[in-house]
Phi, psi and omega in degrees: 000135220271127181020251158314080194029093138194149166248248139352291202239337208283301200294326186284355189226013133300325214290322191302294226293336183274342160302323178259287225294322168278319169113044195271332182303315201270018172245093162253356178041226193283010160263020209272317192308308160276355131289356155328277179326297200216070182322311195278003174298319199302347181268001194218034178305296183320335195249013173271170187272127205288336189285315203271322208210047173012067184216163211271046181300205206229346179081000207295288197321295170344264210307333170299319169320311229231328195264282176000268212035243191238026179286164222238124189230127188306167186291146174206115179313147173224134164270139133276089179255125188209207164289175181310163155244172186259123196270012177222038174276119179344329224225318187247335194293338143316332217232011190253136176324143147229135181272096180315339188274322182232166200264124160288151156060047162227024183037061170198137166310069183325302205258312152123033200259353163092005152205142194296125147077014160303076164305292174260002190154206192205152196259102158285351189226019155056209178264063189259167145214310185269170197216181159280142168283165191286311169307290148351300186270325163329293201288318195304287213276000193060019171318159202010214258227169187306303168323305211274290130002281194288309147002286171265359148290303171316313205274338157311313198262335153302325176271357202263312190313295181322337194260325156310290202278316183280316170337295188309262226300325187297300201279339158309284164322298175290349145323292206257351157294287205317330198272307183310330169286321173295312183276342158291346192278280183301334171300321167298338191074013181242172164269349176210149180203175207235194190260334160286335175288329158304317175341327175243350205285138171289109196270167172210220180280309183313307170271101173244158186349281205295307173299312156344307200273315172310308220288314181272357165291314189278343181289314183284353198243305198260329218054356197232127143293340184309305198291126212098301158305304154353296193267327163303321195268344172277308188303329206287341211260327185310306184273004183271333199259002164283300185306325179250343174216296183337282174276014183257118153340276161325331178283145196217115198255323177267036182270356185269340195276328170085005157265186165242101203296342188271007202225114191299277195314346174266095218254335189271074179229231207330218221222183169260004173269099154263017162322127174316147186244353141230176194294352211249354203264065203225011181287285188341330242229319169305276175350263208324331177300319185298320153335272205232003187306123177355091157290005170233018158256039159072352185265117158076227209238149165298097179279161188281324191268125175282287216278021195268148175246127182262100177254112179274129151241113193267127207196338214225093214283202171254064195162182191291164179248147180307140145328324208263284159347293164293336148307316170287325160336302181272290220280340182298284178283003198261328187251024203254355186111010202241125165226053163213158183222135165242117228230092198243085179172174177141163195200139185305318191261185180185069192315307171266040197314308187329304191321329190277287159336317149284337189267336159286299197293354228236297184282335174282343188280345195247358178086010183253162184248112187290123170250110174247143151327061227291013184079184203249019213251353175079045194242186161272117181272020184277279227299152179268009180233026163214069186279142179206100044088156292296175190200188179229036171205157196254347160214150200304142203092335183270178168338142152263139206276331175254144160259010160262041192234166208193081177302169176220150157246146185269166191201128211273150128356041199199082169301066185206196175314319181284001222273347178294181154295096212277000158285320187299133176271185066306175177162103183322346207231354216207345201239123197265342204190153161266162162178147200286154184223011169273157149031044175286132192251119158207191157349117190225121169299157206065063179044045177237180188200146195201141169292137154213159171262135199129153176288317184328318199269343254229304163318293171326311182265010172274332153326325170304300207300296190319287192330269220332315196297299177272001137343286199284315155288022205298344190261001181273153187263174161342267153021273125327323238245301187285328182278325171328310196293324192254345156289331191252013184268148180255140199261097174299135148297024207216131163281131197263153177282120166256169156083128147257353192273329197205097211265138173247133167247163201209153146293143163315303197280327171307352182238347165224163170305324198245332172081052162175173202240128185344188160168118198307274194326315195278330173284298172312307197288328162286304164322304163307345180289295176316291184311332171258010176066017190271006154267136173246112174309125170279000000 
């Protein structure tokens, strides 16, 4: 689960809850003039240009224009391991691996790769979906050692406070929208009204300015009060699944699966169906859009690699993710074809980290390149008292043991001070690159489509770039693939805000390695460069 409880649901519905609690709706700053202009840009923001239209984008469209165009670029597997996807989503159903070695749905290991009826990937959690935080199954079970132990108590009875309290606050909050929308509606007499009908409304003690100003931020911002209500009932719903599976002692999510999440060798479990198993199961399904959703039938959204093959690996509950799970994961797509792996998930603890840890260094010997998620918690992932699971060093600061992992930070709407994400961890030492993860538009199950928040969406689209690279490059390595990405990325000159709890400006390189935010265009043009050898990678 992507840092701070999320799998599924945590990271997009931290970013909610700090969307209304933090005023995140009205800070878009210094990019509002072009959605002035053009409202409907705000759904494809990630893929504009930061020199045309000042927004921290991706260069994409650029690039498709100017580099692309309509040239025919070989195919490259990306494994997702996330949640289910919906593989038969309008948008995706084009765009997904197939394993040509097996026969669907006749229970047998065709192709002798050691798992059944894998079409599109493969299923780690059989029909499970919630699950315990890590922290949660460490105190039930008494996993490691006394340290380890007082750790993941402390961080258990915190969240646990916490989940308990923003709950309260969440059915508060949706209290006092509803009734304040209810007495303007009737002082207005309509049923529905827009921030110009507020402009004049006559506040008193019931209505007052300040809800008025609340009211015309989100209206101008959303067109909707609805869209407000929305996101208090996903968080109402995020922490009520803290409260009943996440943080519950007693609950026990992997008895549907029928292994032994704590025994490495016992490999022979879940299906070849990684399809999502209910409509709320819909972070996998996001992902891939950002990736790879269809350009050319005209429908929904644009993925950034049109030549990307999407291998669903279900792997990632609604709640921390195994260890074990993710090691056979990576390990799954690494002998499966896939070379880019995209990792929208992590956690403070890691009890079998090793499991992981061989299976990164496992997937760098095969050339792939791992896009991880750098979490949602605003923190430094520098500091040794914000550990985050999986990573590419066994102790924090030290070296790194793989040269194929490729951190991501996330980045808002804003060519300004604001443009990090006030959710995005960071660490100068831990974070490799930015790229945007606010206010993302993709892919959803059952043909829908919805704005999230998160580094989780922030991996994908630097996962986007890579597939492109190696298409288009095929002879540039892992490696390579990563220093391109994060050397040819562009560096503002203006200093930006981390931490939203306790906001600091920084330089991009005080918070990151490389100190700039991804970018399609400037990256194809240094691959090419490289790939004809007139660039030498420092």
């Amino acid at each position: 689960m992507i840092k701070s409880r999320n799998s599924l649901t945590a990271q997009f519905k931290k970013g909610l809850a700090m969307l209304i609690l933090a005023g995140f709706l009205a800070s878009c700053g210094g990019s509002k003039s072009i959605f002035d202009k053009n409202p409907e840009a705000i759904q494809s923001w990630a893929h504009l240009d930061p020199k045309k239209d000042k927004i921290p984008g991706m260069s994409v469209d650029k690039a498709y224009k100017k580099i692309i165009k309509n040239q025919s670029v070989p195919q490259v597997i990306v494994a997702v391991i996330d949640s289910g996807i919906d593989l038969g989503h309008e948008d995706l159903s084009t765009v997904l691996w197939t394993n040509t070695g097996e026969i669907a749905e006749d229970l047998e290991d065709n192709d002798g790769n050691g798992y059944i009826d894998d079409i599109h990937g493969y299923n780690f959690l059989g029909e499970s979906y919630h699950e315990q935080l890590e922290a949660t199954r460490i105190v039930n079970l008494g996993i490691g050692d006394a340290s380890l132990q007082e750790k993941a108590r402390a961080r258990f009875e915190k969240d646990l406070t916490k989940a308990a309290s923003s709950a309260e606050e969440m059915l508060m909050m949706n209290q006092i929208f509803q009734y304040t929308d209810q007495l303007i509606r009737n002082k207005l007499g309509k049923d529905s009204y827009t921030a110009k009908d507020l402009a004049t409304f006559p506040t008193d003690a019931e209505v007052t300015p300040m809800h008025i100003e609340l009211m015309q931020d989100i209206l101008s911002e959303e067109g909707t009060i609805q869209v407000v209500f929305d996101q208090i009932d996903e968080a109402i719903k995020y922490y009520k699944d803290q409260l009943d599976y996440n943080l519950k002692l007693d609950f026990d999510g992997r008895a549907l699966v029928g292994d032994d999440p704590y025994d490495i060798t016992d490999a022979k479990y879940g299906n070849g169906d990684p399809m999502h198993r209910v409509k709320d199961e819909s972070h996998g399904t996001h992902v891939a859009g950002i990736i790879a959703a269809d350009r050319n039938n005209n429908r929904g959204i644009k993925g950034v690699a049109n030549n990307a093959q999407i291998m669903s690996i279900r792997a990632v509950p609604n709640g921390d993710e195994y260890d074990k799970d993710i090691a056979l994961a990576i390990r799954y797509a690494a002998d499966n074809g896939a070379k880019v792996i995209n990792m929208s998930f992590g956690k403070p603890f890691s009890p079998n980290a090793e499991w992981v840890y061989d299976a990164i260094k496992y997937a760098a010997e095969k050339d792939v390149l791992l896009v991880h998620a750098a979490g949602n918690d605003g923190m430094d992932l520098d500091d040794p008292e914000n550990p985050n699971f999986p990573n590419d060093h066994k102790l924090l600061n030290e070296p790194e043991f793989a040269p194929n992992v490729i951190t991501v930070g996330a980045l808002a709407p804003s060519w300004d001070e604001n443009m990090i994400a006030s959710f995005s961890n960071y660490g100068r030492l831990n974070v490799d690159v930015f790229a945007p993860g606010a206010r993302i538009y993709s892919t959803m199950p059952e043909n829908e489509y919805e704005f999230q928040s998160g580094t989780s969406m922030a991996a994908p689209a630097v996962s986007g770039i890579a597939a492109k690279i190696r298409g288009l490059y095929p002879a540039l390595t892992a490696i390579q693939v990563k220093q391109i990405i994060m050397q040819s990325g562009i560096s503002p000159k203006f200093e930006v805000f981390v931490n939203g709890d306790n906001p600091q400006k920084v330089r991009l390189n005080q918070v990151s390695r490389s100190g700039k935010i991804a970018n399609l265009y400037e990256a194809l043009l240094l691959a090419k460069a490289v790939n004809s050898g007139k660039v030498v990678l420092q």
